[in-house]
Residue, then its C-alpha position, 0 to 999 in steps of 0.5 A: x500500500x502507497x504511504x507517504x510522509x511529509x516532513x515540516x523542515x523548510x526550504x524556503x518555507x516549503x514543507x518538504x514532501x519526502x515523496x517527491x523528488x525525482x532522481x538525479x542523473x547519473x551524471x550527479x551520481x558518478x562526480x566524485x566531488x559535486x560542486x559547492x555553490x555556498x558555504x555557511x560555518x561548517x555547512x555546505x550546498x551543493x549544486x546537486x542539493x540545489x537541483x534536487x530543489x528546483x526538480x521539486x518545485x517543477x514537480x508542484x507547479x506541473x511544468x518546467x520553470x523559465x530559464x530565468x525564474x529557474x535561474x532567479x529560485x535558484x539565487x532565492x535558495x543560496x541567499x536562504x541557506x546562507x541566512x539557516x544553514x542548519x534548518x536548510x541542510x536538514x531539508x535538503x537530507x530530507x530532499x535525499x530521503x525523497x529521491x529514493x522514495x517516490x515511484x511517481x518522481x523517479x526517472x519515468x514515471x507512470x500517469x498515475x505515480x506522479x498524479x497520486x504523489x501531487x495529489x497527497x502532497x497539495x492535500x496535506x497543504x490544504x490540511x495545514x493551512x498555516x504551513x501553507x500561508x508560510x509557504x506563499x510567503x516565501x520565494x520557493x513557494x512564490x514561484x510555484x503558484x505562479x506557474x500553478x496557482x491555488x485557484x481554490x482553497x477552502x474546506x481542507x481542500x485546495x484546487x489547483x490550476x493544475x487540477x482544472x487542467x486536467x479535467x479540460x483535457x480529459x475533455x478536450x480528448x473526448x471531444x477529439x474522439x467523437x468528432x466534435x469542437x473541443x470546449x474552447x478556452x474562454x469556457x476554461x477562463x470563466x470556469x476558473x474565474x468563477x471557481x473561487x466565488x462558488x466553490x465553498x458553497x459546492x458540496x464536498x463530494x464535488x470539491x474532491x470531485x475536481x481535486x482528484x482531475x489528475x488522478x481521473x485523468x491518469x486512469x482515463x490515459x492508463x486504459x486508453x494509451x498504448x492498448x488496442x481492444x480497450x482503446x476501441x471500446x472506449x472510442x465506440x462508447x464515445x461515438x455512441x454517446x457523444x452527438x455534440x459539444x454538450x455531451x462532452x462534459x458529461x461524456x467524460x465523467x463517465x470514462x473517468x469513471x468507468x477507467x477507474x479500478x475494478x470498473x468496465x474499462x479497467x477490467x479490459x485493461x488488464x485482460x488485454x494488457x496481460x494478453x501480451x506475453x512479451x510484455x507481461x512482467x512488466x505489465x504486471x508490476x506496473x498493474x500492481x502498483x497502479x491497483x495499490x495506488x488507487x485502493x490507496x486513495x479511494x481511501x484518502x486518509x492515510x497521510x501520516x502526520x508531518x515529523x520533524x520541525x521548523 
Protein backbone atom coordinates (compact mmCIF):
# COMPACT_ATOMS: atom_id res chain seq x y z
CA UNK A 1 0.00 0.00 0.00
CA UNK A 2 1.30 3.52 -1.12
CA UNK A 3 2.22 5.54 2.30
CA UNK A 4 3.73 8.97 2.08
CA UNK A 5 5.01 11.18 4.55
CA UNK A 6 5.97 14.57 4.52
CA UNK A 7 8.32 16.31 6.67
CA UNK A 8 7.76 20.35 8.50
CA UNK A 9 11.73 21.46 7.52
CA UNK A 10 11.58 24.07 5.31
CA UNK A 11 13.23 25.01 2.46
CA UNK A 12 12.21 28.27 1.79
CA UNK A 13 9.10 28.00 3.53
CA UNK A 14 8.24 24.51 1.64
CA UNK A 15 7.40 21.89 3.93
CA UNK A 16 9.45 19.01 2.22
CA UNK A 17 7.25 16.46 0.78
CA UNK A 18 9.71 13.21 1.24
CA UNK A 19 7.64 11.55 -1.63
CA UNK A 20 8.61 13.98 -4.11
CA UNK A 21 11.67 14.27 -5.99
CA UNK A 22 12.95 12.93 -8.99
CA UNK A 23 16.25 11.30 -9.33
CA UNK A 24 19.46 12.87 -10.47
CA UNK A 25 21.13 11.99 -13.48
CA UNK A 26 23.76 9.77 -13.43
CA UNK A 27 25.85 12.16 -14.07
CA UNK A 28 25.34 13.99 -10.44
CA UNK A 29 25.91 10.15 -9.48
CA UNK A 30 29.21 9.28 -10.67
CA UNK A 31 31.03 13.16 -9.88
CA UNK A 32 33.16 12.01 -7.13
CA UNK A 33 33.10 15.77 -5.74
CA UNK A 34 29.85 17.53 -6.55
CA UNK A 35 30.18 21.12 -6.66
CA UNK A 36 29.97 23.65 -3.97
CA UNK A 37 27.55 26.64 -4.62
CA UNK A 38 27.62 28.31 -0.69
CA UNK A 39 29.02 27.93 2.11
CA UNK A 40 27.81 28.65 5.96
CA UNK A 41 30.04 28.00 9.19
CA UNK A 42 30.54 24.31 8.72
CA UNK A 43 27.87 23.82 6.24
CA UNK A 44 27.96 23.31 2.56
CA UNK A 45 25.21 23.40 -0.52
CA UNK A 46 25.84 21.78 -3.37
CA UNK A 47 24.84 22.15 -6.52
CA UNK A 48 23.28 18.61 -6.75
CA UNK A 49 21.28 19.76 -3.41
CA UNK A 50 20.09 22.93 -5.33
CA UNK A 51 18.93 20.91 -8.38
CA UNK A 52 17.22 18.43 -6.28
CA UNK A 53 15.25 21.51 -5.14
CA UNK A 54 14.47 23.20 -8.13
CA UNK A 55 13.23 19.44 -9.73
CA UNK A 56 10.74 19.99 -6.63
CA UNK A 57 9.28 22.57 -7.13
CA UNK A 58 8.61 21.64 -11.24
CA UNK A 59 7.04 18.92 -9.68
CA UNK A 60 4.44 21.17 -7.79
CA UNK A 61 3.77 23.68 -10.33
CA UNK A 62 3.43 20.89 -13.07
CA UNK A 63 5.52 22.08 -15.69
CA UNK A 64 9.17 23.11 -16.32
CA UNK A 65 10.28 26.81 -14.94
CA UNK A 66 11.57 29.53 -17.49
CA UNK A 67 15.36 29.81 -17.81
CA UNK A 68 15.20 32.70 -15.86
CA UNK A 69 12.60 32.11 -12.84
CA UNK A 70 14.61 28.72 -12.78
CA UNK A 71 17.91 30.93 -12.52
CA UNK A 72 16.15 33.50 -10.02
CA UNK A 73 14.84 30.48 -7.45
CA UNK A 74 17.98 29.49 -7.90
CA UNK A 75 19.76 32.86 -6.25
CA UNK A 76 16.49 32.70 -3.63
CA UNK A 77 17.93 29.01 -2.36
CA UNK A 78 21.66 30.00 -1.94
CA UNK A 79 20.75 33.53 -0.04
CA UNK A 80 18.05 31.13 2.14
CA UNK A 81 20.87 28.58 3.18
CA UNK A 82 23.47 31.47 3.94
CA UNK A 83 20.71 33.01 6.45
CA UNK A 84 19.83 28.96 8.16
CA UNK A 85 22.16 26.81 7.16
CA UNK A 86 21.12 24.29 9.93
CA UNK A 87 17.49 24.38 9.23
CA UNK A 88 18.01 24.43 5.42
CA UNK A 89 20.92 21.02 5.49
CA UNK A 90 18.21 19.01 7.25
CA UNK A 91 15.60 19.80 4.39
CA UNK A 92 17.76 19.08 1.85
CA UNK A 93 18.59 15.45 3.71
CA UNK A 94 15.08 15.14 3.63
CA UNK A 95 15.02 16.16 -0.15
CA UNK A 96 17.75 12.91 -0.45
CA UNK A 97 15.04 10.58 1.55
CA UNK A 98 12.83 11.75 -1.17
CA UNK A 99 14.83 10.68 -4.16
CA UNK A 100 14.91 7.24 -3.00
CA UNK A 101 11.15 7.04 -2.09
CA UNK A 102 8.92 8.34 -4.56
CA UNK A 103 7.71 5.97 -7.61
CA UNK A 104 5.99 8.99 -9.13
CA UNK A 105 9.22 11.34 -9.33
CA UNK A 106 11.69 8.76 -10.28
CA UNK A 107 13.06 8.75 -13.92
CA UNK A 108 9.68 7.87 -15.73
CA UNK A 109 7.24 7.59 -14.20
CA UNK A 110 3.94 6.37 -14.97
CA UNK A 111 0.50 8.94 -15.08
CA UNK A 112 -0.70 7.69 -12.05
CA UNK A 113 2.63 7.65 -9.78
CA UNK A 114 3.03 11.29 -10.20
CA UNK A 115 -0.73 12.22 -10.17
CA UNK A 116 -1.47 10.04 -6.86
CA UNK A 117 2.11 11.53 -5.36
CA UNK A 118 1.00 15.65 -6.47
CA UNK A 119 -2.39 14.91 -5.36
CA UNK A 120 -1.00 13.73 -1.44
CA UNK A 121 1.15 16.43 -1.12
CA UNK A 122 -1.36 19.76 -2.16
CA UNK A 123 -3.94 17.58 0.20
CA UNK A 124 -1.78 17.64 3.02
CA UNK A 125 -1.15 21.65 2.47
CA UNK A 126 -4.89 22.05 2.42
CA UNK A 127 -4.92 20.38 5.74
CA UNK A 128 -2.27 22.62 7.08
CA UNK A 129 -3.05 25.99 6.19
CA UNK A 130 -0.91 27.55 8.36
CA UNK A 131 2.20 25.70 6.59
CA UNK A 132 0.60 26.93 3.59
CA UNK A 133 0.23 30.52 4.30
CA UNK A 134 4.07 30.10 5.27
CA UNK A 135 4.71 28.73 2.17
CA UNK A 136 3.10 31.62 -0.17
CA UNK A 137 5.17 33.83 1.81
CA UNK A 138 8.26 32.76 0.69
CA UNK A 139 10.07 32.75 -2.64
CA UNK A 140 10.06 28.96 -3.43
CA UNK A 141 6.63 28.66 -2.97
CA UNK A 142 6.04 32.32 -4.52
CA UNK A 143 7.30 30.51 -7.74
CA UNK A 144 5.19 27.53 -7.61
CA UNK A 145 1.89 29.35 -7.60
CA UNK A 146 2.77 31.45 -10.44
CA UNK A 147 3.19 28.64 -12.56
CA UNK A 148 0.28 26.59 -10.59
CA UNK A 149 -1.85 28.77 -8.69
CA UNK A 150 -4.00 27.70 -5.86
CA UNK A 151 -7.49 28.50 -7.82
CA UNK A 152 -9.41 27.48 -4.73
CA UNK A 153 -8.75 26.95 -1.19
CA UNK A 154 -11.40 26.17 1.22
CA UNK A 155 -12.72 23.43 3.38
CA UNK A 156 -9.46 21.48 3.61
CA UNK A 157 -9.32 21.11 0.14
CA UNK A 158 -7.21 23.04 -2.31
CA UNK A 159 -7.81 23.06 -6.16
CA UNK A 160 -5.07 23.89 -8.03
CA UNK A 161 -4.79 25.13 -12.00
CA UNK A 162 -3.30 22.10 -12.35
CA UNK A 163 -6.22 20.07 -11.35
CA UNK A 164 -8.59 22.34 -13.84
CA UNK A 165 -6.43 21.44 -16.35
CA UNK A 166 -6.88 18.28 -16.04
CA UNK A 167 -10.50 17.89 -16.34
CA UNK A 168 -10.28 20.16 -19.53
CA UNK A 169 -8.02 17.89 -21.47
CA UNK A 170 -9.86 14.56 -20.16
CA UNK A 171 -12.45 16.85 -22.45
CA UNK A 172 -10.71 18.04 -24.98
CA UNK A 173 -9.58 14.15 -25.59
CA UNK A 174 -13.24 13.06 -25.87
CA UNK A 175 -14.22 15.83 -27.87
CA UNK A 176 -11.44 14.89 -30.17
CA UNK A 177 -12.84 11.09 -30.20
CA UNK A 178 -16.03 11.97 -31.11
CA UNK A 179 -15.72 14.47 -33.75
CA UNK A 180 -16.74 17.23 -32.15
CA UNK A 181 -15.47 21.06 -31.04
CA UNK A 182 -13.07 20.97 -28.09
CA UNK A 183 -14.51 23.30 -25.15
CA UNK A 184 -12.68 26.49 -26.09
CA UNK A 185 -10.56 28.37 -23.90
CA UNK A 186 -12.82 31.08 -22.88
CA UNK A 187 -15.04 28.42 -21.44
CA UNK A 188 -11.96 27.27 -19.28
CA UNK A 189 -11.34 31.13 -18.40
CA UNK A 190 -14.78 31.59 -16.83
CA UNK A 191 -14.60 28.21 -15.16
CA UNK A 192 -11.54 29.42 -13.33
CA UNK A 193 -12.85 32.84 -12.83
CA UNK A 194 -15.77 31.90 -11.24
CA UNK A 195 -14.45 28.65 -9.42
CA UNK A 196 -13.45 30.57 -6.21
CA UNK A 197 -16.60 32.58 -5.61
CA UNK A 198 -18.63 29.19 -5.75
CA UNK A 199 -16.61 26.51 -4.69
CA UNK A 200 -17.18 26.68 -0.88
CA UNK A 201 -20.79 26.56 -1.45
CA UNK A 202 -20.39 23.16 -3.55
CA UNK A 203 -20.95 20.04 -1.95
CA UNK A 204 -17.94 18.39 -0.65
CA UNK A 205 -18.25 15.35 -2.93
CA UNK A 206 -17.88 17.74 -5.74
CA UNK A 207 -14.79 19.63 -4.25
CA UNK A 208 -12.99 16.39 -4.24
CA UNK A 209 -14.81 15.86 -7.21
CA UNK A 210 -12.45 18.30 -9.18
CA UNK A 211 -9.48 17.81 -6.81
CA UNK A 212 -8.78 14.40 -7.87
CA UNK A 213 -8.89 15.58 -12.00
CA UNK A 214 -5.06 14.46 -12.18
CA UNK A 215 -5.87 11.39 -10.98
CA UNK A 216 -9.18 10.85 -13.28
CA UNK A 217 -7.38 11.62 -15.97
CA UNK A 218 -4.06 9.36 -15.18
CA UNK A 219 -6.72 6.42 -15.09
CA UNK A 220 -8.62 7.54 -18.12
CA UNK A 221 -4.89 7.67 -20.21
CA UNK A 222 -3.56 4.49 -18.39
CA UNK A 223 -6.70 2.06 -20.07
CA UNK A 224 -6.96 4.16 -23.37
CA UNK A 225 -2.91 4.73 -24.44
CA UNK A 226 -0.79 2.23 -25.64
CA UNK A 227 -3.95 -0.69 -25.79
CA UNK A 228 -5.82 -1.82 -28.69
CA UNK A 229 -9.21 -3.51 -27.75
CA UNK A 230 -9.59 -1.46 -24.87
CA UNK A 231 -8.78 1.96 -26.58
CA UNK A 232 -11.72 0.56 -29.33
CA UNK A 233 -14.08 0.39 -26.77
CA UNK A 234 -13.85 3.49 -25.43
CA UNK A 235 -13.78 5.39 -28.62
CA UNK A 236 -17.25 3.50 -29.55
CA UNK A 237 -18.70 4.33 -26.22
CA UNK A 238 -17.77 7.81 -27.05
CA UNK A 239 -19.06 7.78 -30.53
CA UNK A 240 -22.46 6.15 -29.20
CA UNK A 241 -22.87 8.87 -26.69
CA UNK A 242 -21.47 11.82 -27.81
CA UNK A 243 -23.72 13.83 -30.56
CA UNK A 244 -22.36 17.42 -29.86
CA UNK A 245 -20.33 19.56 -27.83
CA UNK A 246 -22.98 19.47 -24.96
CA UNK A 247 -22.45 16.00 -24.39
CA UNK A 248 -18.66 16.30 -23.69
CA UNK A 249 -18.53 17.21 -20.45
CA UNK A 250 -20.99 14.51 -19.27
CA UNK A 251 -19.12 12.12 -21.58
CA UNK A 252 -16.05 12.45 -19.89
CA UNK A 253 -17.06 11.91 -16.39
CA UNK A 254 -18.35 8.86 -17.32
CA UNK A 255 -14.99 7.33 -18.94
CA UNK A 256 -13.11 8.77 -15.98
CA UNK A 257 -15.34 6.84 -14.05
CA UNK A 258 -15.53 3.57 -15.77
CA UNK A 259 -11.46 3.94 -16.45
CA UNK A 260 -11.37 3.55 -12.55
CA UNK A 261 -10.13 0.16 -10.51
CA UNK A 262 -12.38 -2.65 -10.86
CA UNK A 263 -14.53 -0.70 -13.24
CA UNK A 264 -15.74 -1.80 -17.35
CA UNK A 265 -12.71 -0.25 -18.77
CA UNK A 266 -10.18 -1.05 -16.11
CA UNK A 267 -11.23 -4.87 -16.21
CA UNK A 268 -10.46 -4.84 -20.12
CA UNK A 269 -7.39 -3.05 -19.43
CA UNK A 270 -5.75 -5.65 -17.53
CA UNK A 271 -7.50 -8.72 -19.72
CA UNK A 272 -5.71 -7.23 -22.77
CA UNK A 273 -2.52 -5.98 -21.07
CA UNK A 274 -1.67 -9.48 -19.68
CA UNK A 275 -2.64 -10.76 -23.03
CA UNK A 276 0.94 -9.64 -24.32
CA UNK A 277 3.23 -12.42 -23.23
CA UNK A 278 6.32 -10.12 -24.35
CA UNK A 279 5.39 -7.52 -22.17
CA UNK A 280 3.52 -9.41 -19.18
CA UNK A 281 6.28 -8.79 -16.42
CA UNK A 282 6.41 -5.63 -16.52
CA UNK A 283 2.69 -5.06 -17.11
CA UNK A 284 2.05 -6.81 -14.28
CA UNK A 285 4.36 -4.98 -11.94
CA UNK A 286 3.03 -1.96 -13.14
CA UNK A 287 -0.80 -3.08 -12.70
CA UNK A 288 0.09 -3.89 -9.12
CA UNK A 289 1.28 -0.64 -8.11
CA UNK A 290 -1.33 1.38 -10.11
CA UNK A 291 -4.04 -1.18 -8.17
CA UNK A 292 -2.49 -0.28 -4.71
CA UNK A 293 -2.17 3.32 -5.57
CA UNK A 294 -5.94 3.54 -6.29
CA UNK A 295 -7.02 1.40 -3.34
CA UNK A 296 -4.73 3.79 -1.67
CA UNK A 297 -6.53 6.95 -2.42
CA UNK A 298 -10.09 5.61 -2.60
CA UNK A 299 -9.06 5.50 0.90
CA UNK A 300 -7.73 9.06 1.19
CA UNK A 301 -6.85 9.42 4.70
CA UNK A 302 -3.62 7.57 5.38
CA UNK A 303 -1.26 10.85 5.19
CA UNK A 304 0.74 10.48 8.20
CA UNK A 305 1.23 13.18 10.33
CA UNK A 306 4.35 15.54 9.38
CA UNK A 307 7.55 14.61 11.51
CA UNK A 308 10.45 16.72 12.00
CA UNK A 309 10.47 20.58 12.88
CA UNK A 310 10.85 24.03 11.81
Amino acid sequence: MLRIRYCGLTILGLYVFSGSIAAQTAAHKLSPQPAIVARSGSYQLTEEMVQQALRFGEFLAGTNFSPSDTTALRSDLIAIFQKEPAKQMASYEAVAKAIREAPGLRRNPSMLAAAVDRYKLWQWYAEHQQDFREFQSYPFGKMVLKYNPAVANSGGIIVTRTDIECQFYSDALVAKAAGVPSPAQAEKDRFIQSLPSRFASLPKEQQEYLRRAELRLADFRTVYDGTVKTRAAVLADIRKNVHSSADVWREARRVENDSELDHKYWTLYLNEAFGGVANANRVNADILWQGQASRSMSRSGEINTPIGSH
